[in-house]
VMD Tcl script that draws the C-alpha trace (Angstrom):
set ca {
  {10.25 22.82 242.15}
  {9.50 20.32 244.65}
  {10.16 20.60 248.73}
  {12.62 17.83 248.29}
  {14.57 19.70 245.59}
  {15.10 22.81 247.37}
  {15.91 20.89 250.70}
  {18.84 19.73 248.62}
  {20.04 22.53 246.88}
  {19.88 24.01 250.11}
  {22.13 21.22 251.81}
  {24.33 21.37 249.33}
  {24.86 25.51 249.26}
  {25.57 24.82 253.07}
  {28.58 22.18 252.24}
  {29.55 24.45 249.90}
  {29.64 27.45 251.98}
  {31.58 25.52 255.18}
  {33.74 23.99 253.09}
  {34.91 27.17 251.56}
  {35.37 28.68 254.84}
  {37.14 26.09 256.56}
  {39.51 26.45 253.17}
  {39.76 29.81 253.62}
  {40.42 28.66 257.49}
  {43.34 26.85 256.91}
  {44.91 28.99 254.47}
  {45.09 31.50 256.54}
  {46.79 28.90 259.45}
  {49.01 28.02 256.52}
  {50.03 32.28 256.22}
  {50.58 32.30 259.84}
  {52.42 29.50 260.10}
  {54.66 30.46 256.74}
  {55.30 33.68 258.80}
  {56.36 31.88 261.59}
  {58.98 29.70 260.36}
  {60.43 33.03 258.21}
  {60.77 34.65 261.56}
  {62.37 31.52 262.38}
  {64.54 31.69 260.22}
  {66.08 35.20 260.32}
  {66.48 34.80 263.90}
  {68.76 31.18 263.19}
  {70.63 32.99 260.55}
  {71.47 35.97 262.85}
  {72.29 33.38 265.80}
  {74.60 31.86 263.50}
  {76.25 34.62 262.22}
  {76.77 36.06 266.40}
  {78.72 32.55 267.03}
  {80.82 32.64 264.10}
  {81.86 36.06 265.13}
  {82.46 34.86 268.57}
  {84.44 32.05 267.13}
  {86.67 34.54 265.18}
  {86.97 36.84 268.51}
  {88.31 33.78 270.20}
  {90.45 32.34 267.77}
  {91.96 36.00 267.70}
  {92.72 36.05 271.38}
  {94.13 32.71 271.72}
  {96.26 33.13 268.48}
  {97.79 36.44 270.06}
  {99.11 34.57 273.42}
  {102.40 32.90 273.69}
  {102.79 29.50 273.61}
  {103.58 28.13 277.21}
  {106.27 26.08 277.70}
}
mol new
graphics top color blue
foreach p $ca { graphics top sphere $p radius 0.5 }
foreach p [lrange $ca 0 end-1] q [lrange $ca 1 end] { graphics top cylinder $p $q radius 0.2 }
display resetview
């Protein structure tokens, strides 16, 4: 094989190689990220679930007064 042959297969095993680890890079950004928003998530749903209790506790107390009048 030639110099100019191996110079190239040699560039091109180094594209290869960064390119797989700047896939493997973001994938694992993507994982984080995915994690993230779950976390996200649960925390929304449990802030949503604290006001519509709070909502209940208030209707409750208000419906239990007497009218004024």
């Amino acid at each position: 094989m030639s110099a100019e042959i191996i110079t190239m297969l040699g560039g091109f095993a180094t594209l290869l190689a960064s390119g797989g680890t700047f896939a493997m890079f973001m994938f694992r950004l993507f994982l984080r990220l995915e994690s993230r928003v779950d976390r996200l998530e649960g925390k929304v749903d449990d802030l949503a679930r604290e006001v519509s209790e709070m909502r209940g506790e208030i209707r409750g107390r208000f419906a239990a007064q007497p009218a004024a009048g």
